[in-house]
C-alpha positions as CSV (number, residue, x, y, z in Angstrom):
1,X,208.4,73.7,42.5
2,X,207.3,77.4,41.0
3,X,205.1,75.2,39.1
4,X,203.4,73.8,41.8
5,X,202.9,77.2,43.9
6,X,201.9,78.7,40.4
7,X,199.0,76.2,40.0
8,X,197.9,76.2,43.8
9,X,197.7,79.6,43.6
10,X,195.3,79.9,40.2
11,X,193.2,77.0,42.1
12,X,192.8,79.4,45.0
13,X,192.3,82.5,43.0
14,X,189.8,80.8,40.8
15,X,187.9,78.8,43.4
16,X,187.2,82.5,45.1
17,X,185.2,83.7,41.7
18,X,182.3,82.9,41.1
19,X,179.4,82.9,38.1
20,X,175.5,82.6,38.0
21,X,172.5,84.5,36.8
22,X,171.3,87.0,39.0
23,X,168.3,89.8,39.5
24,X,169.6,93.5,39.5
25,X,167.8,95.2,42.3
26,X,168.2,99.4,43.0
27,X,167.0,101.1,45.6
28,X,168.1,104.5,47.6
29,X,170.4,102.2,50.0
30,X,172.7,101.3,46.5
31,X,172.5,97.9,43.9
32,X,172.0,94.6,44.7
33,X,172.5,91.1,43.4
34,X,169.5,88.6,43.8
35,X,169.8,84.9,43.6
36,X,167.7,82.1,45.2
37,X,165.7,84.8,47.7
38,X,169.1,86.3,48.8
39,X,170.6,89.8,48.1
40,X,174.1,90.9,47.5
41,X,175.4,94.2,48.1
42,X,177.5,95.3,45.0
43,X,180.5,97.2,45.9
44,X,181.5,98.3,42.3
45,X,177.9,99.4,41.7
46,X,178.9,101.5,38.6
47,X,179.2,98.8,36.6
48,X,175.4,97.5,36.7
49,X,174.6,101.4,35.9
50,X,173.2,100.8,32.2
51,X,170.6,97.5,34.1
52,X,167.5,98.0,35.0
53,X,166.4,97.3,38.4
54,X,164.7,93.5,38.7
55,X,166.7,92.5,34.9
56,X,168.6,89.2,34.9
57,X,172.2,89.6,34.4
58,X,174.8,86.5,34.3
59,X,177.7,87.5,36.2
60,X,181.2,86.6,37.8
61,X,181.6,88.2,41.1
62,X,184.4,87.7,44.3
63,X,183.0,87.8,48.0
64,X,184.4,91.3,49.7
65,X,184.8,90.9,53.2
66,X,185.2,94.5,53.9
67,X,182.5,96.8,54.1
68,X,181.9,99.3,50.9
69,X,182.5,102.4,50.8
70,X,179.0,104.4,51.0
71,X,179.3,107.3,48.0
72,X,176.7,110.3,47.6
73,X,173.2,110.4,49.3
74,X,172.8,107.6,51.8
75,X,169.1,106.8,52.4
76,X,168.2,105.7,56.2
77,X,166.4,102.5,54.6
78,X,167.5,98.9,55.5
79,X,168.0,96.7,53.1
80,X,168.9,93.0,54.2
81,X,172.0,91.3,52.6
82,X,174.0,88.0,52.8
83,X,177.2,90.1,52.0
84,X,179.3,92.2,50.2
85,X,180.5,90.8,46.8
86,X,182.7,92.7,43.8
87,X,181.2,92.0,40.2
88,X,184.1,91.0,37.4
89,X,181.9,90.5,34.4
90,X,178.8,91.1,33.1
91,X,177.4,89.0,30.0
């Protein structure tokens, strides 16, 4: 029986993760994710600080269905997004 919650559970955890290749885009508002004419906001940011903005990156990422936290200078720009996702890795 542990078994079978054990292997529901990796199914659920893993089905929530996903991978693709993806445009970096930076602007004053904070880093995005790009993929079929749709942006991304990247909660964990830091970790696409060594891209360059509009470079393909393959990526695993989770959906975050909480709003990030907004750090340093906030510029009054709108930038249009699907939603809020968390990268894991980037290749």
């Amino acid at each position: 029986m542990k078994f079978l919650t054990f292997l529901f559970s990796m199914m659920i955890l893993l089905s929530c993760t996903k991978q693709a290749d993806m445009i970096v885009i930076k602007d004053c508002t904070g880093t995005y994710l790009r993929k079929n004419d749709k942006d991304f906001k990247v909660c964990n940011e830091e970790l696409l600080n060594e891209y360059e903005d509009e470079q393909v990156v393959t990526i695993t990422y989770t959906r975050v269905d909480e709003a990030c936290k907004p750090e340093g200078f906030v510029c009054e720009l709108y930038h249009q997004f699907e939603y809020y996702i968390e990268v894991e890795t980037v290749q």
